[in-house]
DRENSE-83570 format. One record per residue (C-alpha): residue in three letters; x, y, z. Coordinates in nm, 2 decimals. Layout:
% residues N
{torse ALA, {X, Y, Z}}
...
***
This chain:
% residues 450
{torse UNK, {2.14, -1.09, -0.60}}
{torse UNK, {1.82, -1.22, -0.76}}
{torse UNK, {1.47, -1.24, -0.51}}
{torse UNK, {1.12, -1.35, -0.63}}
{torse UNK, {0.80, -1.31, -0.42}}
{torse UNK, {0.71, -1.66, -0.30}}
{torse UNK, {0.39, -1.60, -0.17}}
{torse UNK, {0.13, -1.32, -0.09}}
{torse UNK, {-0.10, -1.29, 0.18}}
{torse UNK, {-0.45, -1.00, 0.17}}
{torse UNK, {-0.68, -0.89, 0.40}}
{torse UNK, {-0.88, -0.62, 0.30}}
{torse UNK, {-1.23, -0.46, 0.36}}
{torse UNK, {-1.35, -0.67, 0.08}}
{torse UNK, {-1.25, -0.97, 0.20}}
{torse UNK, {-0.95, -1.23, 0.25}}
{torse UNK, {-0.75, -1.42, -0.02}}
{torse UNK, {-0.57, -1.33, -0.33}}
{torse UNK, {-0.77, -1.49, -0.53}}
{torse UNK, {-1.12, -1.43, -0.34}}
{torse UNK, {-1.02, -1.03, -0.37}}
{torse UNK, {-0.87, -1.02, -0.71}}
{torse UNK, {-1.20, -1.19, -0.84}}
{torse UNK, {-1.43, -0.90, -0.65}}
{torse UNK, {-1.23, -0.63, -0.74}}
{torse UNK, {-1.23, -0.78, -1.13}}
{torse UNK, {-1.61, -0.76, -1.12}}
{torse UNK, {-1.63, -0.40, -1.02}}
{torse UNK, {-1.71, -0.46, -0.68}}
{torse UNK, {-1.61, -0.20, -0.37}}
{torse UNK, {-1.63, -0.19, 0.00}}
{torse UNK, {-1.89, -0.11, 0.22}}
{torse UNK, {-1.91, 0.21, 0.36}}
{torse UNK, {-1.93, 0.26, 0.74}}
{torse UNK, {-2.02, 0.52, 0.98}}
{torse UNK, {-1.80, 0.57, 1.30}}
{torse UNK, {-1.84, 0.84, 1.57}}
{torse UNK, {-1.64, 1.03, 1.75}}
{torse UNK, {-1.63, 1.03, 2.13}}
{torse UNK, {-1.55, 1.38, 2.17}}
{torse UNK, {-1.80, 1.56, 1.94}}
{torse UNK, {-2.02, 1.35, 1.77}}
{torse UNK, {-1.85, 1.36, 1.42}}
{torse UNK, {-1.89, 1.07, 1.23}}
{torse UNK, {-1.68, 0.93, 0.99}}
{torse UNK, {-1.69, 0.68, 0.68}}
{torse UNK, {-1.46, 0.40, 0.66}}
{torse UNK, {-1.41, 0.09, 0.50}}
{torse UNK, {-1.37, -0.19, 0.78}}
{torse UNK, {-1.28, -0.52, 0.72}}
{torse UNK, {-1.57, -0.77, 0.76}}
{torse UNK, {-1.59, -0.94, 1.10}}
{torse UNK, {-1.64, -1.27, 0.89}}
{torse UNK, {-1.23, -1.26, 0.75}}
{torse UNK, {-1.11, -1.32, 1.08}}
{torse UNK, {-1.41, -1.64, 1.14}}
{torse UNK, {-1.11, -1.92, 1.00}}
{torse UNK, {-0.79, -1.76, 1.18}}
{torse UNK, {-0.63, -2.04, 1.41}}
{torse UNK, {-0.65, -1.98, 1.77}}
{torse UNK, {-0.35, -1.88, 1.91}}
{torse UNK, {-0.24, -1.74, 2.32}}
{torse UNK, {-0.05, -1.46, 2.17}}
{torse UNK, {-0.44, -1.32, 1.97}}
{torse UNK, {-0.61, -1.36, 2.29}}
{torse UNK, {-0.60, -1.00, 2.40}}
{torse UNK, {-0.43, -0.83, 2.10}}
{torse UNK, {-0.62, -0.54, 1.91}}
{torse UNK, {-0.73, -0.59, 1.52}}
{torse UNK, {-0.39, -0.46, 1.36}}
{torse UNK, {-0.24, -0.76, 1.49}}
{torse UNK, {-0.51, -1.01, 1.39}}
{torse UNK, {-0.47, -0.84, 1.03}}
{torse UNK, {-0.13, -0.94, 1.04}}
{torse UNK, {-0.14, -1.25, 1.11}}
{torse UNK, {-0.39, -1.35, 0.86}}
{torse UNK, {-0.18, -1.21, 0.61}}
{torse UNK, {0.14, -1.34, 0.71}}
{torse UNK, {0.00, -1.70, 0.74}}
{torse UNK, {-0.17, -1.72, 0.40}}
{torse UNK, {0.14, -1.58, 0.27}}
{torse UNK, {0.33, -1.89, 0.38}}
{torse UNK, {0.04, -2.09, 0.25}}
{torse UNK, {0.04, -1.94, -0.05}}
{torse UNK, {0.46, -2.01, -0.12}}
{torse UNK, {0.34, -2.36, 0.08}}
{torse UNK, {0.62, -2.31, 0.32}}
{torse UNK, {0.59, -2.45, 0.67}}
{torse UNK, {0.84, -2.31, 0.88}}
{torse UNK, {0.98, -2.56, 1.08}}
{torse UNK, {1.27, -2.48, 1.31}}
{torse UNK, {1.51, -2.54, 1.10}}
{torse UNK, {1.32, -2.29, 0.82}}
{torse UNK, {1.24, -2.06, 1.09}}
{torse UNK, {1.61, -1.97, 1.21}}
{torse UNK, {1.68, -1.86, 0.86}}
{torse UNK, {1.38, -1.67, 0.83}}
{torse UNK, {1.35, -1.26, 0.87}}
{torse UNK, {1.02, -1.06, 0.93}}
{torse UNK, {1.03, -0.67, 0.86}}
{torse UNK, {0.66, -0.55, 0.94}}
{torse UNK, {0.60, -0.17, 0.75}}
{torse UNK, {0.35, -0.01, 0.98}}
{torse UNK, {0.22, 0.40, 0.96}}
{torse UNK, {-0.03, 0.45, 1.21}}
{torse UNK, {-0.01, 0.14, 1.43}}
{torse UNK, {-0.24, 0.00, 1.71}}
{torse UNK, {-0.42, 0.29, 1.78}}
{torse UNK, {-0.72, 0.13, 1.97}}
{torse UNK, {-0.57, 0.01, 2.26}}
{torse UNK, {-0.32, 0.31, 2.27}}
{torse UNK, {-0.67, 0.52, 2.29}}
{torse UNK, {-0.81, 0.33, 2.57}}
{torse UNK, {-0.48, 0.28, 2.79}}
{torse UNK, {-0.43, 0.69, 2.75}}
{torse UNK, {-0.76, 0.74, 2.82}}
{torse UNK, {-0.78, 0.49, 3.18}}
{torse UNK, {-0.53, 0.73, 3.29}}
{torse UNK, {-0.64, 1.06, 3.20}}
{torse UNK, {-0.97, 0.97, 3.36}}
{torse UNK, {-0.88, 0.77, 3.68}}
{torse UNK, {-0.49, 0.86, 3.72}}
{torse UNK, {-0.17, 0.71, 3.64}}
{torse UNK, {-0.25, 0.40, 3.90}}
{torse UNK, {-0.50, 0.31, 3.60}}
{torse UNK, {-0.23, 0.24, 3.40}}
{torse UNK, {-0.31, -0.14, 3.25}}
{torse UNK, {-0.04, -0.39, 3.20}}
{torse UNK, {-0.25, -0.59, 2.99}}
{torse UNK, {-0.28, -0.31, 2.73}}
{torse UNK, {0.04, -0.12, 2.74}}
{torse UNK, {0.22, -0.38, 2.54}}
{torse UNK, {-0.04, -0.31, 2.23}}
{torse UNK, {0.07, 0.05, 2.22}}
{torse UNK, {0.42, 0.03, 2.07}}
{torse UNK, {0.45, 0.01, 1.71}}
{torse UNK, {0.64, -0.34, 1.74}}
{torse UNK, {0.34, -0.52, 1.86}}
{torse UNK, {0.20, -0.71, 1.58}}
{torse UNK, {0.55, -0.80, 1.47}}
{torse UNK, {0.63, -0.93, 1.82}}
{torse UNK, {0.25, -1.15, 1.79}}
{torse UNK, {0.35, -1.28, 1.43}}
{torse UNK, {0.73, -1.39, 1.49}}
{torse UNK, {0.61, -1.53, 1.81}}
{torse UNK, {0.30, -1.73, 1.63}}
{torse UNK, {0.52, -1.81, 1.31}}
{torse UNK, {0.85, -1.91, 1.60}}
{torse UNK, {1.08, -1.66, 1.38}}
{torse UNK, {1.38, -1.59, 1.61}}
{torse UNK, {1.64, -1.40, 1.36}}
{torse UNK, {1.63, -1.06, 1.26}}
{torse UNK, {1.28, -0.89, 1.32}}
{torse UNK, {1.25, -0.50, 1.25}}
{torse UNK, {0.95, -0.27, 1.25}}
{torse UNK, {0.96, 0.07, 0.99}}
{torse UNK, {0.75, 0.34, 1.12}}
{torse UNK, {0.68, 0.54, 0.81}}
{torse UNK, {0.43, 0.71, 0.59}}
{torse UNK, {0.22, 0.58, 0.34}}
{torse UNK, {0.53, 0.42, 0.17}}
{torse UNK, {0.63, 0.27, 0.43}}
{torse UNK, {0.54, -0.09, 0.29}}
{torse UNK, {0.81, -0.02, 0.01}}
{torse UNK, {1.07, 0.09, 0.22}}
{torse UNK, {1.02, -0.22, 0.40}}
{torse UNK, {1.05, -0.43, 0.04}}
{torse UNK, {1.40, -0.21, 0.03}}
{torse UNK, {1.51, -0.33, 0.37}}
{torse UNK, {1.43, -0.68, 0.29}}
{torse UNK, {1.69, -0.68, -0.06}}
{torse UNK, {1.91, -0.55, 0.20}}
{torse UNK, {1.90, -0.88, 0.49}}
{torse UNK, {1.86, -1.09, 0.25}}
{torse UNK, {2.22, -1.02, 0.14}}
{torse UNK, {2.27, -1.21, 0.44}}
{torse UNK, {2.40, -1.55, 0.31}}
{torse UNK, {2.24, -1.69, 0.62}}
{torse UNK, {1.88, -1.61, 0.53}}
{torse UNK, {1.64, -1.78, 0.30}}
{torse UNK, {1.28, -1.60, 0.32}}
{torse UNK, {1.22, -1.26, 0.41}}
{torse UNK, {0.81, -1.21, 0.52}}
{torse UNK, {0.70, -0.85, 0.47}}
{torse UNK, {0.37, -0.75, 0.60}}
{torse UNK, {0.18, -0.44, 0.62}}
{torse UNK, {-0.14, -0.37, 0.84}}
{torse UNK, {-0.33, -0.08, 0.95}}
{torse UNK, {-0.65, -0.03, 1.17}}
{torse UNK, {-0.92, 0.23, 1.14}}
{torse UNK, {-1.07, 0.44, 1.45}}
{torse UNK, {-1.28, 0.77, 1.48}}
{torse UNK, {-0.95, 0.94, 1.61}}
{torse UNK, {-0.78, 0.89, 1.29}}
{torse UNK, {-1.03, 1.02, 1.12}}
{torse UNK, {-1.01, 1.30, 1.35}}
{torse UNK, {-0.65, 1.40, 1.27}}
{torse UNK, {-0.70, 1.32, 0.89}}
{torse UNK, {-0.99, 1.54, 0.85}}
{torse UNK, {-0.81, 1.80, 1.02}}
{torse UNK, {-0.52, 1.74, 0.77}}
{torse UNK, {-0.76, 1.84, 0.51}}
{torse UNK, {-0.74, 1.48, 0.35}}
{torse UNK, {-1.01, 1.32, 0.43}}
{torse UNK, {-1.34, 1.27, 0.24}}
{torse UNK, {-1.70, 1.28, 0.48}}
{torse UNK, {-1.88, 1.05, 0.24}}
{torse UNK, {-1.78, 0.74, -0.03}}
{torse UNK, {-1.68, 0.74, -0.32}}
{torse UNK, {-1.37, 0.86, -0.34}}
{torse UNK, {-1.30, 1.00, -0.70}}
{torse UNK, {-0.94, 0.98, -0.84}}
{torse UNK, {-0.82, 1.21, -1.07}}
{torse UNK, {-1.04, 1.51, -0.99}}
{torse UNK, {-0.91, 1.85, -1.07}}
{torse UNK, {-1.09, 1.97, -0.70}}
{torse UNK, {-0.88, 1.71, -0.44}}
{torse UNK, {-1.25, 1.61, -0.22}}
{torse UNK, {-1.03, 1.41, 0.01}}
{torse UNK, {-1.00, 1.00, 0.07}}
{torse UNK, {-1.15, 0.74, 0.31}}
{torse UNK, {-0.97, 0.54, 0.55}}
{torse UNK, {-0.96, 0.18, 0.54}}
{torse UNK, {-0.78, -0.06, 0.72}}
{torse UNK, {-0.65, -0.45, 0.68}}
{torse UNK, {-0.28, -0.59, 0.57}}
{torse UNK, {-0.07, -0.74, 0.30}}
{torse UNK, {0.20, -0.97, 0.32}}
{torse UNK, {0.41, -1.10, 0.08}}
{torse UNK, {0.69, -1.37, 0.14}}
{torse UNK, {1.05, -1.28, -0.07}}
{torse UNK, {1.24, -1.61, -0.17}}
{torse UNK, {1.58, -1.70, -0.33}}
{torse UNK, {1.36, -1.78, -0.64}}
{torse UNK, {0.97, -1.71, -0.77}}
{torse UNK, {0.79, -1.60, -1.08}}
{torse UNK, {0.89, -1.24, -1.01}}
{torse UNK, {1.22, -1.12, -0.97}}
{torse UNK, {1.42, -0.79, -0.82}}
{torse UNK, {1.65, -0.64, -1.09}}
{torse UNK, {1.76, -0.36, -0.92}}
{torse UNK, {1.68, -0.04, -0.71}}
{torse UNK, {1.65, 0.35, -0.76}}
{torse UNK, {1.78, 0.56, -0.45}}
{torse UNK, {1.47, 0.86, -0.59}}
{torse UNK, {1.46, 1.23, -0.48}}
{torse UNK, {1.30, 1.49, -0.26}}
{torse UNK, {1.07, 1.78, -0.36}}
{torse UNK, {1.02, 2.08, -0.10}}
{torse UNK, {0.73, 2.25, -0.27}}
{torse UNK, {0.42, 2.13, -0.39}}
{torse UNK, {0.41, 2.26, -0.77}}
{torse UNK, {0.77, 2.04, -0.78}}
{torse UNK, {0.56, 1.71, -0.75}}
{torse UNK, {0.53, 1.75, -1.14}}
{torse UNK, {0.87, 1.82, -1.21}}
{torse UNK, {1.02, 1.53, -0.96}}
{torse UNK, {0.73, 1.29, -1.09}}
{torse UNK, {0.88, 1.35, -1.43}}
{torse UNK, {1.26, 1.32, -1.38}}
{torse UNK, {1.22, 0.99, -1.21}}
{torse UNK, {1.03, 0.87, -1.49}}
{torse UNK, {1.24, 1.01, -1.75}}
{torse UNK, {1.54, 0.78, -1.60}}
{torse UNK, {1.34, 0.47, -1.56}}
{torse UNK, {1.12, 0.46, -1.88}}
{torse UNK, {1.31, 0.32, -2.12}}
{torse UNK, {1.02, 0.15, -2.36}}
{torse UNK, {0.63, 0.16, -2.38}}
{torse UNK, {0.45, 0.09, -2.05}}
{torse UNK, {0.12, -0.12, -2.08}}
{torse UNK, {-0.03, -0.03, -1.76}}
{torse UNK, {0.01, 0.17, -1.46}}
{torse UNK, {-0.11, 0.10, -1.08}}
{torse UNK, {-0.16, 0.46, -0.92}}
{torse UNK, {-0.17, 0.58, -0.56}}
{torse UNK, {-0.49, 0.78, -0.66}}
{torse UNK, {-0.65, 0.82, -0.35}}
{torse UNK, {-0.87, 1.17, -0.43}}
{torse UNK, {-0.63, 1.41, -0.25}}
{torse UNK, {-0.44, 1.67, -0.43}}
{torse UNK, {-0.15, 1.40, -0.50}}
{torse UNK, {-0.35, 1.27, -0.81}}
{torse UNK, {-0.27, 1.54, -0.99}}
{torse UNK, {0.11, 1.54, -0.99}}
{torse UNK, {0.03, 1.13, -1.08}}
{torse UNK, {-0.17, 1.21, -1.37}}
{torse UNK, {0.01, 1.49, -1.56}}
{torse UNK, {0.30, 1.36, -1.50}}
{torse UNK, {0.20, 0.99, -1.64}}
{torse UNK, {0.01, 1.22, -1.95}}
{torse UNK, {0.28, 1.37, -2.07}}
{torse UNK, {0.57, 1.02, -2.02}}
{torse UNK, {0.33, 0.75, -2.06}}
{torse UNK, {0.07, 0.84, -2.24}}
{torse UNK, {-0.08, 0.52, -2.40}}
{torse UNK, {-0.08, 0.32, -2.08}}
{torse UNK, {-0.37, 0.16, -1.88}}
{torse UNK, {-0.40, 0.33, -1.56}}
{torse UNK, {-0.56, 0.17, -1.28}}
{torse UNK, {-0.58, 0.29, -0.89}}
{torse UNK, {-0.71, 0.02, -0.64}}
{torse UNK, {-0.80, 0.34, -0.36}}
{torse UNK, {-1.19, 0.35, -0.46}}
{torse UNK, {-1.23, 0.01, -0.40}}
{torse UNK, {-1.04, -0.09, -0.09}}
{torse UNK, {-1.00, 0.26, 0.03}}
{torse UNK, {-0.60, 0.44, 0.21}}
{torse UNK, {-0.49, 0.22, 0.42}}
{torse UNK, {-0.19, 0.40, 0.49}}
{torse UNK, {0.07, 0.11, 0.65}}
{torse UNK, {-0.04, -0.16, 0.39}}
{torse UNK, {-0.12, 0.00, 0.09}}
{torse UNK, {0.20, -0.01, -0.06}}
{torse UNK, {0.18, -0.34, -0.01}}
{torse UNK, {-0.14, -0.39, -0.17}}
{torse UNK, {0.01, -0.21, -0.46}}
{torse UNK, {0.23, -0.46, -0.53}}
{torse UNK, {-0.04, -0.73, -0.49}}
{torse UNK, {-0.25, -0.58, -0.74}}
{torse UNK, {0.03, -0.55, -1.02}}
{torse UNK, {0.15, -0.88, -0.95}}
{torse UNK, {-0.20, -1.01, -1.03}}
{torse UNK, {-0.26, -0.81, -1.30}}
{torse UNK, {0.08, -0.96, -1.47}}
{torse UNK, {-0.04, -1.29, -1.39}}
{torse UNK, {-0.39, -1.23, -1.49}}
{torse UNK, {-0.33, -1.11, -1.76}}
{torse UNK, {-0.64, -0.85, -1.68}}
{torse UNK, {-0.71, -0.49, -1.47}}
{torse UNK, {-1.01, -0.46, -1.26}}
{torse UNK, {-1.21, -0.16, -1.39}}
{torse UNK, {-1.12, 0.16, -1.26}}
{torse UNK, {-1.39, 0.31, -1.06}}
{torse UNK, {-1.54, 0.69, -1.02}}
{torse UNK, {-1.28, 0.80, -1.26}}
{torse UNK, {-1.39, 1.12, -1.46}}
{torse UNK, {-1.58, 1.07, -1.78}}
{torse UNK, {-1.40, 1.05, -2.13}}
{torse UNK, {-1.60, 1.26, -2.30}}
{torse UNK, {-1.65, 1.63, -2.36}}
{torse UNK, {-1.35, 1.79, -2.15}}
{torse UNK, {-1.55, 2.14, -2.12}}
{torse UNK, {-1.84, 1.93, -1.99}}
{torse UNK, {-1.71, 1.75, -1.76}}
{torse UNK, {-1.74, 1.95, -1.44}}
{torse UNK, {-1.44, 1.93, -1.16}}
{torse UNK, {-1.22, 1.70, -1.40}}
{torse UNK, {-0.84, 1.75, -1.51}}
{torse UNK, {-0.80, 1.81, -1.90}}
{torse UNK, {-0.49, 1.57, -1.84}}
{torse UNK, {-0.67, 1.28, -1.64}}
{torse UNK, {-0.95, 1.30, -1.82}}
{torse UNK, {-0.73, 1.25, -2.18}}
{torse UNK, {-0.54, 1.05, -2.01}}
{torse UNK, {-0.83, 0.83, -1.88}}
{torse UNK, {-0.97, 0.84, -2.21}}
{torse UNK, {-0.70, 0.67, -2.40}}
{torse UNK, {-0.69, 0.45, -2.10}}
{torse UNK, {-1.04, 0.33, -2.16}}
{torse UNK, {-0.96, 0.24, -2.49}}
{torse UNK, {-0.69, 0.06, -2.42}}
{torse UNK, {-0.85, -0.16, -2.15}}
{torse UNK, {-1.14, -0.29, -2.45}}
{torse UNK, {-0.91, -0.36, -2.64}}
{torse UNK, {-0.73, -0.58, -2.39}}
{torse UNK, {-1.02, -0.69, -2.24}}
{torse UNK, {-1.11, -0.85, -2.55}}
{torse UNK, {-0.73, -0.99, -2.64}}
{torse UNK, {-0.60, -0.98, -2.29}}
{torse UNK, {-0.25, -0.83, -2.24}}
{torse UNK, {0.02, -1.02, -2.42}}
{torse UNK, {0.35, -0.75, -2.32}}
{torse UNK, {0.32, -0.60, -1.99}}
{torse UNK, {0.54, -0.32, -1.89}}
{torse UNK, {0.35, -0.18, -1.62}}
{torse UNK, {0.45, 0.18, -1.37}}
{torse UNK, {0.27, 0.22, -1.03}}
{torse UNK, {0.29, 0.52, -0.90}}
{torse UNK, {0.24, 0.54, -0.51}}
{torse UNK, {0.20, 0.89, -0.34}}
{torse UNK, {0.10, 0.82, 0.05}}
{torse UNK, {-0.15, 1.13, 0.17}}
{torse UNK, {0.01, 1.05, 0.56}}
{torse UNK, {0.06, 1.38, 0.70}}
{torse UNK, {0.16, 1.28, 1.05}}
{torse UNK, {0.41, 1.52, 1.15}}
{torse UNK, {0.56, 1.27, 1.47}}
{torse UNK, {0.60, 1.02, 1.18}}
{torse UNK, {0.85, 1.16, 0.93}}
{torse UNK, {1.07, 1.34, 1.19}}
{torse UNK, {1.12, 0.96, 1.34}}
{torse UNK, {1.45, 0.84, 1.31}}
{torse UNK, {1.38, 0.46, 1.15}}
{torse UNK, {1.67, 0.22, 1.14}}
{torse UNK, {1.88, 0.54, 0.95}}
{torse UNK, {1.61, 0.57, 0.71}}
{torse UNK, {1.40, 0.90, 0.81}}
{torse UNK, {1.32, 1.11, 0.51}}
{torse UNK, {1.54, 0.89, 0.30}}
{torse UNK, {1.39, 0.86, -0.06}}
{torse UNK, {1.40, 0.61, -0.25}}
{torse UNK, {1.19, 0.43, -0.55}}
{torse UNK, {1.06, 0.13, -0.71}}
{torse UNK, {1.10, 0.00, -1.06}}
{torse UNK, {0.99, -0.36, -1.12}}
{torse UNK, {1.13, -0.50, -1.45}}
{torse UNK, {0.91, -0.78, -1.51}}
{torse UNK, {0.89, -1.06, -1.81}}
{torse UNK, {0.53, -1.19, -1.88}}
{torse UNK, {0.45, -1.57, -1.95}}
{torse UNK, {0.37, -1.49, -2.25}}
{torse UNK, {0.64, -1.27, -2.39}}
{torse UNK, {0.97, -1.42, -2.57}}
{torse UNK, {1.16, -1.12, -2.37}}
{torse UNK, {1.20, -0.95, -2.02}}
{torse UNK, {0.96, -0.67, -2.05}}
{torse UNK, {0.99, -0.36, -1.78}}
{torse UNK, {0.70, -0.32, -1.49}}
{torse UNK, {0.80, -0.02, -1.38}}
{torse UNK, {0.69, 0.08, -0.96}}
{torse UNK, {0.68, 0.42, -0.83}}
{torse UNK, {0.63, 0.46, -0.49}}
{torse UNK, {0.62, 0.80, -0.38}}
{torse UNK, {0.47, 0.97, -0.03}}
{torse UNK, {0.40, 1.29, 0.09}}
{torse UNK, {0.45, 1.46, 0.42}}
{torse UNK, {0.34, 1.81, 0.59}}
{torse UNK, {0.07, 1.91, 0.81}}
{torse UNK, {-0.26, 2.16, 0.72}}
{torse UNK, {-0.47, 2.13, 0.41}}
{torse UNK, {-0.42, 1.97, 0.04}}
{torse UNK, {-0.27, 2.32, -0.01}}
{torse UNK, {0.05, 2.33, 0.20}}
{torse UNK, {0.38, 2.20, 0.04}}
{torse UNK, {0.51, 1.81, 0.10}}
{torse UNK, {0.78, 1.59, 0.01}}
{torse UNK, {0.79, 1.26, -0.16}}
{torse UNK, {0.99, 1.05, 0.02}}
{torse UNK, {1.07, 0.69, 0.15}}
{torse UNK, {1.04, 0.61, -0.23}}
{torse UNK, {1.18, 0.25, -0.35}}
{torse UNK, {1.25, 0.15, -0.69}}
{torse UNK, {1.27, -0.22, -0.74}}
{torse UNK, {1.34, -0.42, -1.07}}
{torse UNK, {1.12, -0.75, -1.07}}
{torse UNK, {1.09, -1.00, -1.41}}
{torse UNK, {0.88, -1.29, -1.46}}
{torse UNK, {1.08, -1.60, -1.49}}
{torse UNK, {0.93, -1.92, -1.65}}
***
């Protein structure tokens, strides 16, 4: 079975648009930082929120009336997908389209305020109006309704790689004979009370930047927004094949896991790589195991820019590397640790910081040339550390790891060249120093195809 991404849809703190985002994020540029408080203490927190403005052109529809931002993401996303692949589902499209929505910490706005009515007036203050927004099928339900999808339509409830387990689940419906396009979207919302729990977690970060690849893990900042991208029959970028990927118990296993996976799916030099840098302690298992297997590669993490959003930033991932492949060009890499002097450089990793600086050199030189042969590895870690998440059984897919390696053939080049995609996540509860696991890790083959 051969699938291609059709189309691709982002909404992100820096704005809305492939191309509108790609070009911001290709001059440097980062999102604005915000402060939010918390009802409960006074805390506040910094967050990157997506711009009131993105949402200005979004269509009117009954089902957005009432429904809470992670749903508006959505559908933004989902529709410029379609626009993007210029499909217009008609009915006849529609019936033989699926919708698989990857979602991590879901609407938790309204499920604040409908828990809150009651615990300060009673269960008789129980809302009907917002009780719907609580479950973690609501924006799917809003988007197959808006988009008249009436086949298959499944929610994963997942950590931060939820968005390629969802890519996994779509190779698997689409083996269904029956159905042409698969949409699979991504979308998270920000609030002061998931700050709350991540800060308690020990992973998050009290002011911007965040700063990948530090030796001393300072934490990340939440963001929120969605991806979407639309799977076809055929498409510029096609699935090879998947990678089932393993567990790790302990912590100081990361390493050791990082590498083996690597080991098996490196099988020639890789130009670049898209990290899940996101300036918790999972950088580190990233960049000494990329040192030591991939040494000469570009390596570029979209986190300082956009910021975690958890649900959709595996999706954002694959954005990012699909641009970059047809680009030709990576965005700079911001707050990274210096290249120089590894004695002086205070609170930086020996093996990011060689790593980075080989990198950097790299990047001129393709910068100048542009990249000709891509082979490119992105590595995604989530830092979710929700303990109701990974104990929830997801359509038979709780815990399960898998992996994603996207074999990928550039424009340009007279041969299929591998882009290899990791997409790891960890799970466990307490500070950057307890143990995790990666897992929910998808490997999927893609190729160019002129």
């Amino acid at each position: 079975m051969s699938l291609g991404i059709a189309g691709m849809g982002w909404i992100t703190p820096l704005g809305a648009g492939i191309d509108l985002v790609w070009d911001r994020l290709l001059r440097g540029e980062e999102a604005h930082a915000e402060k939010i408080a918390g009802q409960c203490d006074g805390q506040s927190y910094t967050v990157f929120r997506v711009p009131e403005s993105v949402l200005a052109s979004l269509a009117p529809h009954p089902r957005l009336r009432r429904v809470s931002l992670i749903s508006r993401f959505a559908a933004a996303a989902g529709l410029e997908a379609l626009a993007n692949a210029r499909v217009k589902l008609d009915l006849k499209i529609a019936e033989r389209t699926a919708l698989i929505f990857a979602i991590s910490n879901g609407g938790v706005i309204y499920t604040k305020r409908f828990y809150r009515d009651i615990i300060e007036s009673g269960p008789q203050a129980a809302s009907p109006l917002l009780f719907p927004e609580t479950v973690f099928n609501a924006p799917a339900s809003h988007l197959a309704a808006i988009l008249g999808i009436t086949g298959a339509t499944y929610t994963l409830v997942g950590d931060g790689a939820v968005g390629l387990l969802a890519m996994r689940m779509a190779e698997e419906v689409m083996a269904n004979d029956a159905i042409d396009y698969c949409l699979v979207v991504g979308a998270e919302e920000v609030d002061w009370l998931l700050c709350d729990a991540y800060r308690r977690w020990r992973l998050l970060r009290s002011e911007a930047p965040v700063e990948p690849f530090s030796e001393i893990a300072k934490g990340m900042i939440l963001s929120e927004g969605a991806g979407a991208i639309l799977l076809a029959r055929g498409g510029p970028l096609k699935i090879e094949s998947t990678h089932a990927g393993r567990y790790y118990r302990k912590r100081t296993d990361a390493e050791t896991v990082l590498k083996q996976i690597l080991s098996e799916l490196i099988e020639a030099e890789n130009d670049f790589v898209i990290a899940s840098a996101n300036g918790t302690f999972v950088d580190q298992a990233e960049c000494r195991a990329l040192s030591r297997l991939v040494p000469e590669a570009l390596v570029y993490t979209v986190k300082p820019a956009l910021g975690e959003s958890v649900g959709a930033g595996g999706l954002w991932q694959i954005i990012v590397a699909s641009q970059a492949l047809r680009h030709e060009e990576l965005p700079p890499l911001l707050h990274a640790p210096s290249n120089y002097s590894y004695e002086r450089e205070e609170g930086a990793c020996r093996d990011c910081l060689e790593l980075w600086a080989k990198s950097a050199n790299r990047r001129a030189t393709s910068r100048l040339g542009r990249l000709k042969s891509i082979r490119c590895f992105v590595d995604k870690i989530g830092s979710c550390a929700n303990e109701r998440l990974h104990s929830h059984p997801v359509f038979g897919f709780a815990r399960a790891p898998c992996s994603a390696t996207f074999v990928v053939r550039h424009a340009n080049a007279g041969s299929f060249v591998p882009c290899t995609l990791f997409f790891g996540s960890w799970l466990g509860q307490g500070s950057n120093q307890d143990s995790g696991k990666f897992t929910n890790r998808n490997h999927v083959h893609w190729r160019n195809q002129l």
